[in-house]
MOPAC internal coordinates of N, CA, C and O (Angstrom, degrees):
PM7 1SCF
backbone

  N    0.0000 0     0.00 0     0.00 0    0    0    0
  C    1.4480 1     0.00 0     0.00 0    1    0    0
  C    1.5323 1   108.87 1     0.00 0    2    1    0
  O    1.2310 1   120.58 1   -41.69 1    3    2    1
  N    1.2939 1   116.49 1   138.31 1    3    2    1
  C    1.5380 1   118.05 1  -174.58 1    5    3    2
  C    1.3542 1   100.28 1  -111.93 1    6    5    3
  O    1.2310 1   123.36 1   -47.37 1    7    6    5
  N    1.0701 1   111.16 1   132.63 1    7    6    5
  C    1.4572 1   140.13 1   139.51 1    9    7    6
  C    1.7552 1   152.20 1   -31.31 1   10    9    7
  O    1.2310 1   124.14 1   -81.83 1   11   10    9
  N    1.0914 1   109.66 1    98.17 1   11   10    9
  C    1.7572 1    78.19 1  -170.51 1   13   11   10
  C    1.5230 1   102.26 1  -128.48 1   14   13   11
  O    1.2310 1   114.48 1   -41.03 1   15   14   13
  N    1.2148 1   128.07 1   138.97 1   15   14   13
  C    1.5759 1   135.46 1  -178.11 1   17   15   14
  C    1.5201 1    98.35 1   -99.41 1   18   17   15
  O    1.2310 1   132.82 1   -41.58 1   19   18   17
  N    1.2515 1    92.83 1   138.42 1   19   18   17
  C    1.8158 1   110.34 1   165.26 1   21   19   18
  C    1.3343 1   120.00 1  -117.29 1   22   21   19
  O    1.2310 1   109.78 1   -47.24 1   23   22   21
  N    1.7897 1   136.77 1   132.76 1   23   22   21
  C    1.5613 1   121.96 1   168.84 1   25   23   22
  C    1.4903 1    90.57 1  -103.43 1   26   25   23
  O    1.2310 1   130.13 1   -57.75 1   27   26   25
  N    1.5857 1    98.08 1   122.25 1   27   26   25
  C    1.5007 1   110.48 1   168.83 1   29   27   26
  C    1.5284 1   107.43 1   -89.89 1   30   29   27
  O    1.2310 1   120.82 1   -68.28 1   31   30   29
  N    1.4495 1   116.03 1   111.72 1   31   30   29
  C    1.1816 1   129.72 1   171.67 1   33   31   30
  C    1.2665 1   132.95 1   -32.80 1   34   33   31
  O    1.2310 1   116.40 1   -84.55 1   35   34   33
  N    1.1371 1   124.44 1    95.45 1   35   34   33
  C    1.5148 1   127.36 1  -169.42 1   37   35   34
  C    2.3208 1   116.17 1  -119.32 1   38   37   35
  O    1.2310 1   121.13 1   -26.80 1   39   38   37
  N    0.9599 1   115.45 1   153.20 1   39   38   37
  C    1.5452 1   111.04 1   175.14 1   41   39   38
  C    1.4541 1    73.97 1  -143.76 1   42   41   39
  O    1.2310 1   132.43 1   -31.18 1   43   42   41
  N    1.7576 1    93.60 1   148.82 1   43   42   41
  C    1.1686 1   129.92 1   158.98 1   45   43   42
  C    1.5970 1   126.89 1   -52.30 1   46   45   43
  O    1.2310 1   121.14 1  -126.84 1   47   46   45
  N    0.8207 1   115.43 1    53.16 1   47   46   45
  C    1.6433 1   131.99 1  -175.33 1   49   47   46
  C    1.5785 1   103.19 1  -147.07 1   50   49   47
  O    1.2310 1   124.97 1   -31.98 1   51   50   49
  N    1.5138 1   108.07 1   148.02 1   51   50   49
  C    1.7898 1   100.36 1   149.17 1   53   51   50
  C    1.2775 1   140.58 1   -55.63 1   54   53   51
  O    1.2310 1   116.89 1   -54.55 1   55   54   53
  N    1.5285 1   123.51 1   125.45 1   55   54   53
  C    1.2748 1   119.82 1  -156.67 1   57   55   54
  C    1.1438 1   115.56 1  -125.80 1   58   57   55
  O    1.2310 1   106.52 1   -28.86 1   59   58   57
  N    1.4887 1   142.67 1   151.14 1   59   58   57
  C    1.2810 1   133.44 1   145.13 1   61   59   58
  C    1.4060 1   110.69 1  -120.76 1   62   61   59
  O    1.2310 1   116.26 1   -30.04 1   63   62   61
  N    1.5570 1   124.72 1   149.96 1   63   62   61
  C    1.6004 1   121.99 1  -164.73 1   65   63   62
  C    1.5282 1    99.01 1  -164.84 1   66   65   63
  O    1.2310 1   126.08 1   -23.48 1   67   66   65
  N    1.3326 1   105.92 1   156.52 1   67   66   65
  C    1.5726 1   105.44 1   158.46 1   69   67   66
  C    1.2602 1   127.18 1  -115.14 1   70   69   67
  O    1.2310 1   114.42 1   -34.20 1   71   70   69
  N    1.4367 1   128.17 1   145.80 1   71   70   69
  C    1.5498 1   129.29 1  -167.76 1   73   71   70
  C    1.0615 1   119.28 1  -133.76 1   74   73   71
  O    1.2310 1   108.05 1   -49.77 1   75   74   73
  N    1.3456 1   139.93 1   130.23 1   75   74   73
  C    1.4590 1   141.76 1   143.22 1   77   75   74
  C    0.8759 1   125.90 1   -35.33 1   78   77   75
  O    1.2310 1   115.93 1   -84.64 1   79   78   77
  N    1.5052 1   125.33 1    95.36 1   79   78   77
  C    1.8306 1   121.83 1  -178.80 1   81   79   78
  C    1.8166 1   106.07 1  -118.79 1   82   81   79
  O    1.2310 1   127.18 1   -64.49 1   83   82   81
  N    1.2450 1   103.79 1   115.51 1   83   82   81
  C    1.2875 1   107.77 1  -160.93 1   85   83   82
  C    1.7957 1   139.48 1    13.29 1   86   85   83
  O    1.2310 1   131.09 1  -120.22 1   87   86   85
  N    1.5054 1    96.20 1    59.78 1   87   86   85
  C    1.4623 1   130.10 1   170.54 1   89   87   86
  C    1.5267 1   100.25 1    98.93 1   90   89   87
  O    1.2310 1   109.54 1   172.80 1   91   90   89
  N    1.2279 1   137.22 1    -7.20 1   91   90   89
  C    1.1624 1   111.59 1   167.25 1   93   91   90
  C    1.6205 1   119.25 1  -116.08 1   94   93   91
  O    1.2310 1   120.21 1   -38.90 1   95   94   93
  N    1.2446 1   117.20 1   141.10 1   95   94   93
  C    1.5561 1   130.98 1   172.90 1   97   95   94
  C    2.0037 1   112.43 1   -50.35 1   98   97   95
  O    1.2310 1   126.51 1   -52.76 1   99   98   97
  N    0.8264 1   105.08 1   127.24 1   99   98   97
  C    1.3699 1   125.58 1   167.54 1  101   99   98
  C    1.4411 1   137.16 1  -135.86 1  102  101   99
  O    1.2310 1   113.61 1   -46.14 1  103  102  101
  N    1.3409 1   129.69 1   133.86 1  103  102  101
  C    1.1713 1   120.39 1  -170.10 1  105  103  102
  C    1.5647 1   116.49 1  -106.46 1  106  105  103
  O    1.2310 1   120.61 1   -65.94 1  107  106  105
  N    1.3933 1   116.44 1   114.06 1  107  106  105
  C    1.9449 1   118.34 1  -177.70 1  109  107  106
  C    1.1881 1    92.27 1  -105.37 1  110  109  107
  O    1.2310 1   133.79 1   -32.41 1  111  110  109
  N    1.8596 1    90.95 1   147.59 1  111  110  109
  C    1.0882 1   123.04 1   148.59 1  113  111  110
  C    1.1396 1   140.43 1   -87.03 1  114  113  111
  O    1.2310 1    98.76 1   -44.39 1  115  114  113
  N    1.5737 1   155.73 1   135.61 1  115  114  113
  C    1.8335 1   115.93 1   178.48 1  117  115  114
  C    1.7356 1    92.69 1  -155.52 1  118  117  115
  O    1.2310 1   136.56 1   -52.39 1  119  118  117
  N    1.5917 1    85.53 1   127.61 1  119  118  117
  C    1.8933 1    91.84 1  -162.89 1  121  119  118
  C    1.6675 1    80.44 1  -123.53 1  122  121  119
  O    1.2310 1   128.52 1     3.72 1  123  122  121
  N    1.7053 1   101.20 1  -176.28 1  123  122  121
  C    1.3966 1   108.07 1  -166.63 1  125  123  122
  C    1.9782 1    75.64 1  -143.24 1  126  125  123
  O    1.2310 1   127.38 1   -55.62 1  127  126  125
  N    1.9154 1   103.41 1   124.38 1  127  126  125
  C    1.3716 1   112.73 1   159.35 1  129  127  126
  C    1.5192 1   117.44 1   -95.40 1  130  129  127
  O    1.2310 1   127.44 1   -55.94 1  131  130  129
  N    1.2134 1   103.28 1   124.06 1  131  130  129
  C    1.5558 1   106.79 1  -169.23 1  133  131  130
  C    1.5367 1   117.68 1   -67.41 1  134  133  131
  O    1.2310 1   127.63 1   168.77 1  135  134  133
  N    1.7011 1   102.91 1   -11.23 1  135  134  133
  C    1.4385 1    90.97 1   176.47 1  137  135  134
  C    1.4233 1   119.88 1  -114.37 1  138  137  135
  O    1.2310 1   114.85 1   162.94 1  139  138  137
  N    1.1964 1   127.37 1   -17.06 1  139  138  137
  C    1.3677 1   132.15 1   130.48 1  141  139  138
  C    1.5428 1   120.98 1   -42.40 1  142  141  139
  O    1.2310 1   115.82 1   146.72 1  143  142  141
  N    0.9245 1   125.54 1   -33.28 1  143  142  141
  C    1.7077 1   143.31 1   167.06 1  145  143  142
  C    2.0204 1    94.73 1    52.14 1  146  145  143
  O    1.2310 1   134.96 1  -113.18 1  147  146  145
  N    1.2789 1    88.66 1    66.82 1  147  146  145
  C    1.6757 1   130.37 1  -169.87 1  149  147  146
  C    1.5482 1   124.05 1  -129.53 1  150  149  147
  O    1.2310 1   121.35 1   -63.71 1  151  150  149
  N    1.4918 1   115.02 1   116.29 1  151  150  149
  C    1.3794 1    97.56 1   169.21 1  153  151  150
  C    1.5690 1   108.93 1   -87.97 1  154  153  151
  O    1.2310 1   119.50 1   -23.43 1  155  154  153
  N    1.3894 1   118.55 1   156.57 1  155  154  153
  C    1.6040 1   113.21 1   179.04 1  157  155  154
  C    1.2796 1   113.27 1  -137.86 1  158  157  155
  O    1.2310 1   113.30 1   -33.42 1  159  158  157
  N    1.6891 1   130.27 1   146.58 1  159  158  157
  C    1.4221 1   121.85 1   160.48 1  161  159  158
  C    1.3523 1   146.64 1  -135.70 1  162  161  159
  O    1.2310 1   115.68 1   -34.35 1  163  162  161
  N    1.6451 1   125.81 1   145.65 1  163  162  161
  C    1.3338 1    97.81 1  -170.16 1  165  163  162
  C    1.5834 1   100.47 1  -113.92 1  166  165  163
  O    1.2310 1   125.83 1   -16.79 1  167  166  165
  N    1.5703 1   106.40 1   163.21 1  167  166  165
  C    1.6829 1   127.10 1  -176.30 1  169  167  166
  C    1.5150 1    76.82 1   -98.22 1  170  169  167
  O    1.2310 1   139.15 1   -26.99 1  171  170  169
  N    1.7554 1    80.48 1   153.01 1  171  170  169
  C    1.9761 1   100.67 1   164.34 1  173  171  170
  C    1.8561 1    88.61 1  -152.31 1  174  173  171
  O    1.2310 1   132.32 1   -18.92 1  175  174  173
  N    1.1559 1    93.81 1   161.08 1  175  174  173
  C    1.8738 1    88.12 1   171.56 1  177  175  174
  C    1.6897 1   101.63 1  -108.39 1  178  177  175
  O    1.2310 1   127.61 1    13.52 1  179  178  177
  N    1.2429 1   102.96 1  -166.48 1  179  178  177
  C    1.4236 1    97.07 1  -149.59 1  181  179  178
  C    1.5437 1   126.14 1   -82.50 1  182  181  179
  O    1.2310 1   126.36 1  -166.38 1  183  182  181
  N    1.7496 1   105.38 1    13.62 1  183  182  181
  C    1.4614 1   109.96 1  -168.71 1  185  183  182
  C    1.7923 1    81.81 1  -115.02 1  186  185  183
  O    1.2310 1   112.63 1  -140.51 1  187  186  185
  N    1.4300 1   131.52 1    39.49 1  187  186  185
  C    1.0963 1   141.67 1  -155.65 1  189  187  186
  C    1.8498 1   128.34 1    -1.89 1  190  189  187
  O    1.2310 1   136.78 1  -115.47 1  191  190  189
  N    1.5395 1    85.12 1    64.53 1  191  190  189
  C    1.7459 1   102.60 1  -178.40 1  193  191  190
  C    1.8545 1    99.15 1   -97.79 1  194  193  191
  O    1.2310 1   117.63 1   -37.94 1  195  194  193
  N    1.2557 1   122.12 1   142.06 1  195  194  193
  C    1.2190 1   122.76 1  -143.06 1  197  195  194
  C    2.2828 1    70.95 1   -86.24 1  198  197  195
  O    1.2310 1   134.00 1   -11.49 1  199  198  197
  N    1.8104 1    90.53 1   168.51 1  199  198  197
  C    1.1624 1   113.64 1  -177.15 1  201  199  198
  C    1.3374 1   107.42 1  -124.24 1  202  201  199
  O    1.2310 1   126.02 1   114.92 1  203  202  201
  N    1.5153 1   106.04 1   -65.08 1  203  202  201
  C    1.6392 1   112.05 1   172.03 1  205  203  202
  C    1.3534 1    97.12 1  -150.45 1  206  205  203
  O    1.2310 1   122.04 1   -29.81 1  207  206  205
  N    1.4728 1   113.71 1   150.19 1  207  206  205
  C    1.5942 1    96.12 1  -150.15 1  209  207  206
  C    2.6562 1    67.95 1  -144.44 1  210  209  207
  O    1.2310 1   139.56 1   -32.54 1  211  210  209
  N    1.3087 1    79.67 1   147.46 1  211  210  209
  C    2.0812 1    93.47 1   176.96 1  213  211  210
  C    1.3568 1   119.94 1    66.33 1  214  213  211
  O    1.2310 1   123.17 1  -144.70 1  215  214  213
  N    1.7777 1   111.52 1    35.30 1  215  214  213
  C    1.2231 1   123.10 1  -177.65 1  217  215  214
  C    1.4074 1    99.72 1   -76.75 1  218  217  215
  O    1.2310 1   115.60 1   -61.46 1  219  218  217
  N    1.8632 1   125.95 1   118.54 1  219  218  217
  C    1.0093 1   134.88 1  -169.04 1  221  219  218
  C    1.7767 1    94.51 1   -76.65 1  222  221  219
  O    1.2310 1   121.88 1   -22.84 1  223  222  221
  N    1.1028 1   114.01 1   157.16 1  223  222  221
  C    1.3721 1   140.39 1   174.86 1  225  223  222
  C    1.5901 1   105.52 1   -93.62 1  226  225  223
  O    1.2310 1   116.27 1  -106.69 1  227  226  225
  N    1.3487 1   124.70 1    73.31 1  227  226  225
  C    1.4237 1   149.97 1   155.96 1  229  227  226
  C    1.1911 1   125.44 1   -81.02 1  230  229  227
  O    1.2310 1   121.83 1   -80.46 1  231  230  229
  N    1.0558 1   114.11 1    99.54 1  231  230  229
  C    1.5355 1   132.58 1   168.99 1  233  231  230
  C    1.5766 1   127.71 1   -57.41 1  234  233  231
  O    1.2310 1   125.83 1   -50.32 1  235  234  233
  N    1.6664 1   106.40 1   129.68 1  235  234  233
  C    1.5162 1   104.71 1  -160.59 1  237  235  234
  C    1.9698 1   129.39 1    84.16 1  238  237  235
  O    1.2310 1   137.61 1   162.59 1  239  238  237
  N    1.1186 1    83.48 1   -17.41 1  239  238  237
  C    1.6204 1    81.07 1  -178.43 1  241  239  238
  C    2.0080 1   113.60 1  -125.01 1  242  241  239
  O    1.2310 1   132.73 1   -20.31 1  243  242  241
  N    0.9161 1    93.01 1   159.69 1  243  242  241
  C    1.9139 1    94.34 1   179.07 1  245  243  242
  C    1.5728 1    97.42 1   -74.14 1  246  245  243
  O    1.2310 1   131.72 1   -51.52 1  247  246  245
  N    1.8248 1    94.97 1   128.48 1  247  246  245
  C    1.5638 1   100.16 1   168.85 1  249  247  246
  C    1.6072 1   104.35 1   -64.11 1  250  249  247
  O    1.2310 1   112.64 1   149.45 1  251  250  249
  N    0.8546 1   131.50 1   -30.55 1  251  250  249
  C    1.6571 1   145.50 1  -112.53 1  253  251  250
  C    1.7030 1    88.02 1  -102.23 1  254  253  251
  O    1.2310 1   128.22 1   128.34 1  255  254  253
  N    1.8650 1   101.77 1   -51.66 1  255  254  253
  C    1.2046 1   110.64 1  -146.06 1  257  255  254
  C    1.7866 1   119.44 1   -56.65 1  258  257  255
  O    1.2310 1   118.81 1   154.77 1  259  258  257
  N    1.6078 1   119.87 1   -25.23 1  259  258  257
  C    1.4851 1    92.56 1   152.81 1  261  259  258
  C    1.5882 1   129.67 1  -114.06 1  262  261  259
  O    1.2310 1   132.19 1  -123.49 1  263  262  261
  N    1.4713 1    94.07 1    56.51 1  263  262  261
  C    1.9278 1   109.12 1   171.31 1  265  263  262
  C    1.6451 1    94.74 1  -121.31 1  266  265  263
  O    1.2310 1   112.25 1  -148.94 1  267  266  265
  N    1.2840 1   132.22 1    31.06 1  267  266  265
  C    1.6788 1   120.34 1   173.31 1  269  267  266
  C    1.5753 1   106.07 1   -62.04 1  270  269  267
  O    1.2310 1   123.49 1   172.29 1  271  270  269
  N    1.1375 1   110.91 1    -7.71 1  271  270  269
  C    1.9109 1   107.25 1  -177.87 1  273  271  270
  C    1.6932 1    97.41 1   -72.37 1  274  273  271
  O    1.2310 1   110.57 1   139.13 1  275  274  273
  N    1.1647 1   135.33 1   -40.87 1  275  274  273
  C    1.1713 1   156.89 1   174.17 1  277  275  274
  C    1.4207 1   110.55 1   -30.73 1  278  277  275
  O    1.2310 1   118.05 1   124.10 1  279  278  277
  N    1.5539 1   121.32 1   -55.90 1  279  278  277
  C    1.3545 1   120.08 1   167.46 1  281  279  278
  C    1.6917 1   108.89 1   106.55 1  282  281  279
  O    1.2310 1   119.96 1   171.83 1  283  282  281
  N    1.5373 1   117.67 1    -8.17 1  283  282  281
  C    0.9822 1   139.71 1   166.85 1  285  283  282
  C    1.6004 1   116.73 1   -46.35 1  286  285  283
  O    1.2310 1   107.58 1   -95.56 1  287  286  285
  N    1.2135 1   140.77 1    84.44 1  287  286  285
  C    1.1443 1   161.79 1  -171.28 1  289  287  286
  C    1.6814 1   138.52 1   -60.89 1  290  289  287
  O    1.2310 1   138.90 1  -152.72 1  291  290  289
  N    1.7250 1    80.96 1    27.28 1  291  290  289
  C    1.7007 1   116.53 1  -171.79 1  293  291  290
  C    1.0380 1   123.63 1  -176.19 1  294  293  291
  O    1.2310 1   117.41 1   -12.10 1  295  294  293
  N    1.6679 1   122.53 1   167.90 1  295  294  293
  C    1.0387 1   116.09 1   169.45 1  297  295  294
  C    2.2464 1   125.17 1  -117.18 1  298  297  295
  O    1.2310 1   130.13 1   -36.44 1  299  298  297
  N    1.1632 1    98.07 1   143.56 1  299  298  297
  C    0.9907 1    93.75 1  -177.28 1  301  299  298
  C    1.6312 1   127.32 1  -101.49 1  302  301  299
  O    1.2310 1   114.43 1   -68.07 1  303  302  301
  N    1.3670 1   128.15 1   111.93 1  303  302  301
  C    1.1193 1   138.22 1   164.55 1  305  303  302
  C    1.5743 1   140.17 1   -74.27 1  306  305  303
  O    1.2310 1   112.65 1   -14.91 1  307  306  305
  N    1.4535 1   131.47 1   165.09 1  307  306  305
  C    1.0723 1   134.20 1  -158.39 1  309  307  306
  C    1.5245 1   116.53 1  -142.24 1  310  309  307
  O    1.2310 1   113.78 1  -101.71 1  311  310  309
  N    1.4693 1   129.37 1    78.29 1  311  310  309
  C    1.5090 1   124.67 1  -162.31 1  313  311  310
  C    1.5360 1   109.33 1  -111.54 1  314  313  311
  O    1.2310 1   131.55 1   -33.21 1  315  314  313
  N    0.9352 1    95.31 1   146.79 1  315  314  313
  C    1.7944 1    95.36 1   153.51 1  317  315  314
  C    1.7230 1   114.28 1  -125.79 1  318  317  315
  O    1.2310 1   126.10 1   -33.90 1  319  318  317
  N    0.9198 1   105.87 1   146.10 1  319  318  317
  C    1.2570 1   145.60 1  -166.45 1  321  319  318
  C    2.0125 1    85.21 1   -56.00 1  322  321  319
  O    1.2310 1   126.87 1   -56.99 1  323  322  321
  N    1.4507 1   104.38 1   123.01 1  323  322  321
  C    1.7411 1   108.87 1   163.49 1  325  323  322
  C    1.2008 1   103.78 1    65.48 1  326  325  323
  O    1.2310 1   113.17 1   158.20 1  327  326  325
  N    1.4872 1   130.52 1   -21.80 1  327  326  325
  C    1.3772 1   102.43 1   158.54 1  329  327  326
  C    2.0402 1    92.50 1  -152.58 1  330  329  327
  O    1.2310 1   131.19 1   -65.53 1  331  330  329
  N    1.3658 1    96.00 1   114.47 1  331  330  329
  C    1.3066 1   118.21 1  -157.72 1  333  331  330
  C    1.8629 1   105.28 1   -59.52 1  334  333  331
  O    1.2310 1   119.28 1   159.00 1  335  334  333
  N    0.6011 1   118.98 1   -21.00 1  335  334  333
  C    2.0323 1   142.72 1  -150.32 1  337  335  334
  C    1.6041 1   112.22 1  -117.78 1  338  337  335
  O    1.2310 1   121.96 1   160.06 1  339  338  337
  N    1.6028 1   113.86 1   -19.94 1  339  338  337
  C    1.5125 1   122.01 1   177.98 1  341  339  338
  C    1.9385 1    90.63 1   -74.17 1  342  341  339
  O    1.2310 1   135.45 1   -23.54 1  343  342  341
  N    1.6562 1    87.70 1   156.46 1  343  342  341
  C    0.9978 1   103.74 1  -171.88 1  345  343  342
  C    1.5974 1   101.38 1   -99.24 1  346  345  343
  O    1.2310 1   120.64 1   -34.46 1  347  346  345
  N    1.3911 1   116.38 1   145.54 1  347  346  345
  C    1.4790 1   114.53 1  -173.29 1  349  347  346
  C    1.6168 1   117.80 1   -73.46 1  350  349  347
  O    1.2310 1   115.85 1   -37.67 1  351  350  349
  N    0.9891 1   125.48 1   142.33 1  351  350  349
  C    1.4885 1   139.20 1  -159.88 1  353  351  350
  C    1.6907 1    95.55 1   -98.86 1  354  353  351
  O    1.2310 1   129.59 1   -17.13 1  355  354  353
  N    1.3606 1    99.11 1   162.87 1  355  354  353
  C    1.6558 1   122.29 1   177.67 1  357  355  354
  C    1.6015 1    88.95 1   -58.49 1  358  357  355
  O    1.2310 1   115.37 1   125.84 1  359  358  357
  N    1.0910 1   126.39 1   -54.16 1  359  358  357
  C    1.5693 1   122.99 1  -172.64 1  361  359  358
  C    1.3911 1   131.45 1  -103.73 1  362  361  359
  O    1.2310 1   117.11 1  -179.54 1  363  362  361
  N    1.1402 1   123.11 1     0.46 1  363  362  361
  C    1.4159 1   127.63 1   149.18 1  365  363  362
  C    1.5708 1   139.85 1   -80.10 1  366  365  363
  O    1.2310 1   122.79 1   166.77 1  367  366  365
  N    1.2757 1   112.26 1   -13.23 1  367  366  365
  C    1.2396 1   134.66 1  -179.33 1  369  367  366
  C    1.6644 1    86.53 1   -55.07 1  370  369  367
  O    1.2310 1   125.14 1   -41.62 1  371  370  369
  N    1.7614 1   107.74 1   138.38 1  371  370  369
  C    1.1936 1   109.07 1   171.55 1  373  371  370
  C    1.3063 1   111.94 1    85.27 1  374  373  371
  O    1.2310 1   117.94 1   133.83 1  375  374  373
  N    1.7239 1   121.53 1   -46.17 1  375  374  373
  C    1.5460 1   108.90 1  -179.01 1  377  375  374
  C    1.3711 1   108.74 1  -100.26 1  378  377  375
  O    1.2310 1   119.57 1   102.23 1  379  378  377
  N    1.0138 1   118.42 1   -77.77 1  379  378  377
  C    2.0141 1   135.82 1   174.00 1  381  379  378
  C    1.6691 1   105.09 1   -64.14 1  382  381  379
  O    1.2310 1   114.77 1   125.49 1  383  382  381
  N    1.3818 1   127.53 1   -54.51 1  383  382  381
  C    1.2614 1   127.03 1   146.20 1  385  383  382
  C    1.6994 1   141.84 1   -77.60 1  386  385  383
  O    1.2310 1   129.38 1   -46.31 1  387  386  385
  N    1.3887 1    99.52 1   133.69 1  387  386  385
  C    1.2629 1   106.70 1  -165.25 1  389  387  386
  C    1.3133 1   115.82 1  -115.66 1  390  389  387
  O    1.2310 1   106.04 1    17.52 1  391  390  389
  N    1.6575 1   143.51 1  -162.48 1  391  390  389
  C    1.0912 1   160.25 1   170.77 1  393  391  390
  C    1.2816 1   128.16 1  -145.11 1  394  393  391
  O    1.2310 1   110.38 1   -86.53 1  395  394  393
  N    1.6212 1   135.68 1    93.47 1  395  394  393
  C    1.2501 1   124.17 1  -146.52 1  397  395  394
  C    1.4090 1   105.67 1  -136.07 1  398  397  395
  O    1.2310 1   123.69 1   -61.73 1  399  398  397
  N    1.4633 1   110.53 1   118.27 1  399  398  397
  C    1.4616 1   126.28 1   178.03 1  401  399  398
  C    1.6658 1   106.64 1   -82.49 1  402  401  399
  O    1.2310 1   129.24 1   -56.16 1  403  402  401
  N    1.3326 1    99.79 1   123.84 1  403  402  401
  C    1.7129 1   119.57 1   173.38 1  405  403  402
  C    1.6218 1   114.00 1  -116.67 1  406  405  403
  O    1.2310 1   130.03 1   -72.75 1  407  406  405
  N    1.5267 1    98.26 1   107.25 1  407  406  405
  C    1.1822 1    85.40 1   179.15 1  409  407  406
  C    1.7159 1   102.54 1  -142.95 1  410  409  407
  O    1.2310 1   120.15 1    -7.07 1  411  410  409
  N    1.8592 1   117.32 1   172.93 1  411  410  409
  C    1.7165 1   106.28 1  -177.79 1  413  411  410
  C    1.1157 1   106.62 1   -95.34 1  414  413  411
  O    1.2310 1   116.74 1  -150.12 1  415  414  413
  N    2.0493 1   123.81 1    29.88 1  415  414  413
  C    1.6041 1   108.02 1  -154.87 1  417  415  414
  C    1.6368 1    84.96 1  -131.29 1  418  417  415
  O    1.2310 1   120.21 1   -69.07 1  419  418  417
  N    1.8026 1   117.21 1   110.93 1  419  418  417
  C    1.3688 1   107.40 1  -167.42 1  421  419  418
  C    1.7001 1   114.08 1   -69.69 1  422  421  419
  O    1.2310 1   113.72 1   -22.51 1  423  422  421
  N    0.9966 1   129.48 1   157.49 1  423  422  421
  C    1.4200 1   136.26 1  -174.78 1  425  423  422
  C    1.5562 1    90.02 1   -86.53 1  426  425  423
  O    1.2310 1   137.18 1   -35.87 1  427  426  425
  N    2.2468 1    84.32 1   144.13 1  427  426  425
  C    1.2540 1    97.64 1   177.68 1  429  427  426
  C    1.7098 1   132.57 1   -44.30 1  430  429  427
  O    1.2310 1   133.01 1   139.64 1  431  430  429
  N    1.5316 1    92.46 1   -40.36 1  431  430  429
  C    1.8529 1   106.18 1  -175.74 1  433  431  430
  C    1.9016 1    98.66 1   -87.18 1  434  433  431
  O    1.2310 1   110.48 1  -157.32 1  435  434  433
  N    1.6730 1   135.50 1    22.68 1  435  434  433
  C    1.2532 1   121.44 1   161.98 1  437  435  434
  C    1.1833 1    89.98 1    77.95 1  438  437  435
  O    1.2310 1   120.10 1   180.00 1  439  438  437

């Protein structure tokens, strides 16, 4: 079974965007709570009805892994760069920290 990794484009700011996650469109959110000193995010599908909405930004583990009712066709991860397990900062998000969709369903553009 093959594999394919995705970096879903993120900058350190609050965001909303839409993404291709193994053929279907979805819309994230990803804000930063200053007192949790946490980035977090929520899925909506594409007529923007919420999906899972204050998914903490946890490092090392699948955001995804207890939303499989969802139908979502991957899993989503949380790294930083040189030390895989740090938690992403107000200002690394996007550069040293990333967001990476794993999934077995290849994207339309390969």
């Amino acid at each position: 079974m093959n594999y394919y990794v995705y970096l879903v484009p993120l900058t350190n700011i609050p965001q909303t965007f839409t993404v291709d996650l193994a053929g279907t469109t979805y819309t994230l959110t990803v804000w930063w709570n200053d007192m949790a000193q946490s980035w977090y995010l929520s899925i909506a599908d594409q007529a923007q009805n919420p999906l899972a909405c204050g998914i903490p930004f946890v490092t090392g583990t699948d955001l995804l892994a207890q939303l499989e009712y969802l139908g979502i066709q991957g899993s989503l991860y949380v790294y930083t760069n040189g030390q895989p397990f740090a938690v992403p900062t107000l200002d690394n998000l996007g550069t040293n920290s990333n967001l990476y969709f794993e999934t077995t369903v290849p994207n339309n553009g390969g």
